[in-house]
N, C-alpha and C positions, 0 to 999 in steps of 0.2 A: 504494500500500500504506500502510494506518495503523497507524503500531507505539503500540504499550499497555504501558506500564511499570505495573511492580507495585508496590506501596507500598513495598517492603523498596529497587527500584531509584531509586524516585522518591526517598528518604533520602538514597540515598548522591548525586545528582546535587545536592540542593541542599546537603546538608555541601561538595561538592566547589564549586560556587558560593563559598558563604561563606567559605570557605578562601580559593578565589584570591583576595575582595573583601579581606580582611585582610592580608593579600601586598601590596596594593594601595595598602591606606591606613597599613601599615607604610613600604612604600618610599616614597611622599609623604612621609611625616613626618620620615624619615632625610635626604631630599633637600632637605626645605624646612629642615631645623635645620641642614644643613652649608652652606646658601645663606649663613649670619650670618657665618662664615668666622672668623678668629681674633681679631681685634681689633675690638669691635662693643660698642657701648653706647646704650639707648632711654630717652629723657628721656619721662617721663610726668608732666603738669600735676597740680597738686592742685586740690581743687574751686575754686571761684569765690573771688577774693582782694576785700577790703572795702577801699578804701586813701582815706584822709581826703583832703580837697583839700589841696594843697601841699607834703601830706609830705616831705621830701627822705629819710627814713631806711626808706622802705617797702620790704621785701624781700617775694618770691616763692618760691616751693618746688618744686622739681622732684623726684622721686625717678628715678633712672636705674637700667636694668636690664641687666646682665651677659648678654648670650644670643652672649658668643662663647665660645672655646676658652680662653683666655689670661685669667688676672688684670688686670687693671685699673688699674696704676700711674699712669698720670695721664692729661688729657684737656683736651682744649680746646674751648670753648663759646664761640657768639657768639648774642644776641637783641637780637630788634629789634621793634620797633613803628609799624605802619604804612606798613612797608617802610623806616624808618629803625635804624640801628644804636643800641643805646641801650649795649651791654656787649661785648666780647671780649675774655675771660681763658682762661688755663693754667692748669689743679687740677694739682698733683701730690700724690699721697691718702698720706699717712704709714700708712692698710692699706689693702692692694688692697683690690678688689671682686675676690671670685673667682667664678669662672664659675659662671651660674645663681646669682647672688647679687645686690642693688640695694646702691646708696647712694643720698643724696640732695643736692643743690643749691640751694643761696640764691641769686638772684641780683637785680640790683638793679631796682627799679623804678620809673619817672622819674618827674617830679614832676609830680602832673595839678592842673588848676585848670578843667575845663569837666566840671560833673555829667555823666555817660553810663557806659556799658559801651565800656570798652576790650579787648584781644587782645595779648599779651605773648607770643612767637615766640622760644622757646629749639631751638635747634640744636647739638648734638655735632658735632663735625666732624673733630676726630683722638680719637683712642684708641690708647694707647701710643705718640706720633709719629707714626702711621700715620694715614690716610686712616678715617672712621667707614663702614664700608660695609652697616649695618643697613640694611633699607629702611624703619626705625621711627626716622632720624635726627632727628626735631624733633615737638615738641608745642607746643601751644598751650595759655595760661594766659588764662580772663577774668577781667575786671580788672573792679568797678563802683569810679567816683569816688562817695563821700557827706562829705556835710560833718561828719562824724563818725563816728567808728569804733562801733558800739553794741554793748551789754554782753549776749555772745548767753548764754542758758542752755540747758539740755538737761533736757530730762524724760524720764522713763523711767514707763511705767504698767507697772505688772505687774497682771496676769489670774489671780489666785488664789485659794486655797481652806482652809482648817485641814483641811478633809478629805483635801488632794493629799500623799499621802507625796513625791512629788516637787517640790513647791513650796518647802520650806526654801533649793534653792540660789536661785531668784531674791529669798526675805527675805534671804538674805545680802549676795547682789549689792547690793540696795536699801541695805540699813545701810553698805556700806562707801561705798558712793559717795556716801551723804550726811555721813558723816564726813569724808570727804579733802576736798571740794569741796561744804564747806556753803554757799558765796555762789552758785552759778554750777548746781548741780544740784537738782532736783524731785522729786523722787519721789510717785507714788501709785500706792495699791495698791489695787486694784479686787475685792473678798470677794463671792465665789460660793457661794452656799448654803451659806453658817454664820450664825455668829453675829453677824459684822459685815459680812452679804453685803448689796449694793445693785443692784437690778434698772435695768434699762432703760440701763448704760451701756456705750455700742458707740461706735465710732469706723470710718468710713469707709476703706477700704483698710488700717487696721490692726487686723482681727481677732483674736478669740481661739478659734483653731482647738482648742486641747488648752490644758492647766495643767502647771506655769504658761508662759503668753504673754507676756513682756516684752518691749515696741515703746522703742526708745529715739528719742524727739520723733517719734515716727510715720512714721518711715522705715526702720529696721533691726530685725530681731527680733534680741535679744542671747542669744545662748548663753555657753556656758563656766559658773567660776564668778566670773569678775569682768567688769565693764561698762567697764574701762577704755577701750579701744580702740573703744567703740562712743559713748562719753563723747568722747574725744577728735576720732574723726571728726565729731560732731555739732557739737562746737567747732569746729571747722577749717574748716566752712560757716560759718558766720559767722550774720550776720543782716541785715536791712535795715530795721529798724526796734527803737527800742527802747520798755522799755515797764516802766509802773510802777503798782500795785496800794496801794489804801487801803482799808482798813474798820474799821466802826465797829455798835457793839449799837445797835439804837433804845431807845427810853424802858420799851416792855416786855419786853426781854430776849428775845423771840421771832423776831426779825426780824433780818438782818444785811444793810447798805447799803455794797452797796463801789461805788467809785470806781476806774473804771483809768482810764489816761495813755499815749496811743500817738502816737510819734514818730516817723515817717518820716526816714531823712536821705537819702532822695533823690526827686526827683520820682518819681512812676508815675500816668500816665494813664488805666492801666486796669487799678488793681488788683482784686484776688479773694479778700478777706482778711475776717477775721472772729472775734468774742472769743469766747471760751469761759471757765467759770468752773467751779471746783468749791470745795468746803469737804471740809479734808480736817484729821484727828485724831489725836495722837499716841498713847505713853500708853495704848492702851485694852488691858483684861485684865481676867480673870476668873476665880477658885478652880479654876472648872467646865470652862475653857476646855484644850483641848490642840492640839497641830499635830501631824497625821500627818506619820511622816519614816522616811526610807528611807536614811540618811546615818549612821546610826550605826554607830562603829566604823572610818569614813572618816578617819583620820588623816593621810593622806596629803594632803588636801585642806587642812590647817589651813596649810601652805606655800602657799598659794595664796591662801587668803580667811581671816584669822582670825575674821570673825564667823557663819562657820560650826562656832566653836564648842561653844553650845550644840544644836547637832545632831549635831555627828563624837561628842562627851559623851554625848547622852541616848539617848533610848530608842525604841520604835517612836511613844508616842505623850507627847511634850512638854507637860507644864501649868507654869503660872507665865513664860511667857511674857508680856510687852509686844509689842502690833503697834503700827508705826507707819505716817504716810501714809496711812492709811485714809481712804477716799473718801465720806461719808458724803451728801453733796447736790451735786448739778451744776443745771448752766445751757449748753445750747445745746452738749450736749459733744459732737455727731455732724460737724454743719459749720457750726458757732458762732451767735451769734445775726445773724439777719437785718438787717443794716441798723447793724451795730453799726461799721464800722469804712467809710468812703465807697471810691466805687469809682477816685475822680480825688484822689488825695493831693500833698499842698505839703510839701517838704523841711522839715525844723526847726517845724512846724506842728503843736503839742500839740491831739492830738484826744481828748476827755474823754467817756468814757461812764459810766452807773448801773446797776446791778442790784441785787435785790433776793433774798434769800433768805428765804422767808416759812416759815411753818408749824413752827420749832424748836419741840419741846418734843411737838408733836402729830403731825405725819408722821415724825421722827426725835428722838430725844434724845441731847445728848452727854452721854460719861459724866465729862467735864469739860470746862467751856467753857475753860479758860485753856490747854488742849492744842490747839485749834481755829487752822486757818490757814484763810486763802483763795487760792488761785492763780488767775492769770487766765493764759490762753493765745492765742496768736493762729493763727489755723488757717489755710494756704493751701489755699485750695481748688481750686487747679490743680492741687497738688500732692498734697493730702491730708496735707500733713505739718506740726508742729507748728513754726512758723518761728521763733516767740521766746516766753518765758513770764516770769512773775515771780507772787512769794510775800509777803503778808504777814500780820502777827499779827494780832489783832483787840480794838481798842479799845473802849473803856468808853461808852458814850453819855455825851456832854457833856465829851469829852476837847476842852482848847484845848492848840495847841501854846505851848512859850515859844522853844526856837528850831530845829526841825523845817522848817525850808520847802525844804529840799534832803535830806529823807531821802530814802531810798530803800528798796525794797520786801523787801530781803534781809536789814533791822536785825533783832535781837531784844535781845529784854529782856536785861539784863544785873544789874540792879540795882533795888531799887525803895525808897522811906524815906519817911517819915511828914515833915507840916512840921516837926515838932523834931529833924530828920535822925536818928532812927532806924531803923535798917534794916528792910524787913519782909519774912517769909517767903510771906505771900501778901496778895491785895489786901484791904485796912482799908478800911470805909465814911470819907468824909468824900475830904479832897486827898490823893494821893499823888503823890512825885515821880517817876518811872521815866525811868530812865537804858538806852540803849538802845548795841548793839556799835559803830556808827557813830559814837560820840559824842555823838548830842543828845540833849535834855534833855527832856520831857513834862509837864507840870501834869494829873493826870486824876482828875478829879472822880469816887469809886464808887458806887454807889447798891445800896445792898443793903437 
């Protein structure tokens, strides 16, 4: 006999199905979270640690996570390396960790002297006196040795629009975090069919699905309204190479020749790396100009971001605005230029490359050159994510340095005076002296 349920019967058989499966994957869940039992704490590694050769004062981070019943008064941890002990200490935490809550741990990290990738083996082992009986009792930290710690920074691109009433929060994002962390953060900002929009720039695995898209170094899309936390994890990677950025006008003003400086501090055999450059402009505005915003009246958010501002202020549509970071010409900005960085790299081995930014004035024009930076980035292409960048201003053609040979890519202007040490407000044809944040000094011949 073939029985035929009706549709009204076949409903209720599989509500009654889906029922028991939730029954199911309730009761697992209750059983697996009473498994962690009362006193239980999970060390979890932070990303990859960069630790110089020889260090003696290098520490390690562990964040530990509460998944027992009981507060978390204190605890004992032993790591080790290689299967040798390197550490075993007692915390006693002046605040618990209370349950479903982390802390975190430093602990120490021995002193390497052979370049490679090490594994650093932290283990909880009591928890309140008692025995740790997580089955999450230890994680592992890698370690690379280089012979120098290098100066990582963090870019954040934003995928924007003057037309996006939704865009205001990521120009905020952008202003603050290049305010608190002017040496160490990038920002550009990539204009979509307005007035300062620039076609053809995409970036491989960090799209821009909707507006605004903000990739911080091409690995996290950043929400909220601040970048901090997506800033700091970018920090917290590190870097493995450091890198430094020069340019300078040619003779017709139309050209711009930069110079980067990339520094490996540790061997790699078989890297996959590659520069990328853009020109990017502060500064730009216009009478005519307004940003769609959807933020007005958002008071609540000024506790949060104050250079949201002029937008929680204004109105539906903002003029008198300054944008900055604007991306006005790249170079190789998808998976960098070809051939620019070798694939077998030597620790401490300055590797120097040219580009060239041609056609100012005819494909694009700025609407001030002394607003103009150039950023250089280095693109992992295994990864698709932005490993290290650096910024700098852009000089005069026929600038000589007087004692410049250790700047660095992150100076700006700070000062500039005529040879009869006059101060001046903008650059005078003939010698000017420019005094830069770093401290050093410039001779730059201007030619107007």
């Amino acid at each position: 006999m073939i029985f035929k349920f009706t549709n009204k019967q076949k409903m209720k058989k599989q509500l009654l199905l889906r029922l028991c499966a939730l029954i199911t994957m309730f009761y697992v869940s209750i059983t697996a979270f009473a498994a962690f039992g009362e006193n239980n704490l999970a060390p979890i590694a932070a990303p990859r640690l960069f630790v110089a050769k020889g260090a003696t004062d290098a520490k390690g981070t562990f964040s530990c996570v509460n998944y027992g019943s009981n507060s978390v008064t204190s605890y004992r941890y032993k790591t080790t390396m290689n299967g040798k002990v390197v550490e075993e200490k007692d915390v006693k935490l002046a605040e618990p960790i209370k349950a479903g809550d982390y802390g975190q741990i430093q602990v120490k990290v021995p002193a390497l002297n052979q370049m490679g990738d090490y594994q650093l083996v932290c283990e909880i082992t009591l928890v309140n006196g008692k025995p740790n009986t997580t089955t999450f009792s230890s994680s592992t930290l890698d370690i690379t040795m280089v012979t120098k710690v290098p100066t990582c920074r963090v870019v954040f691109e934003d995928y924007t629009g003057a037309w996006c009433p939704n865009c205001p929060r990521a120009t905020a994002i952008m202003e603050q975090m290049s305010k608190k962390y002017p040496n160490d953060f990038i920002g550009i900002a990539i204009h979509v069919s307005d007035w300062m929009g620039i076609s053809g720039y995409s970036a491989e695995g960090a799209e821009a699905n909707r507006y605004p898209t903000v990739w911080a170094s091409r690995k996290d899309k950043v929400s909220g309204y601040t970048g901090e936390d997506y800033y700091q994890g970018t920090k917290a990677r590190g870097a493995l190479m450091d890198i430094d950025v020069k340019a300078q006008w040619d003779a017709s003003g139309k050209a711009i020749k930069v110079q980067s400086t990339t520094t490996f501090r540790t061997n790699l055999p078989n890297a996959n790396y590659a520069l990328a450059y853009v020109v990017i402009e502060d500064d730009m505005h216009n009478p005519s100009w307004y940003q769609a915003n959807n933020l007005n009246g958002r008071n609540d958010l000024l506790l949060i971001n104050e250079e949201l501002g002029p937008f929680v202020k204004g109105g539906l549509n903002i003029y008198g605005l300054k944008f900055n970071h604007v991306a006005r010409a790249f170079i190789g900005i998808n998976k960098g230029v070809q051939g620019s960085l070798p694939n077998k790299v030597v620790a401490d081995q300055a590797i120097k490359h040219e580009a060239t930014f041609n056609g100012i004035g005819r494909s694009w024009t700025a609407q001030n050159k002394n607003n103009l930076r150039v950023v250089v980035m280095v693109i992992d292409n295994t990864t698709h994510n932005i490993a290290n960048a650096a910024r700098c201003q852009i000089t005069p053609y026929g600038t000589t340095a007087i004692s410049a040979a250790n700047a660095t890519a992150e100076r700006v202007e700070v000062a500039r005076f005529n040879l009869n040490g006059q101060r001046l407000s903008a650059p005078e044809k003939g010698i000017n002296i420019v005094k830069y944040s770093d401290g050093t000094v410039e001779k730059v011949r201007v030619r107007q």
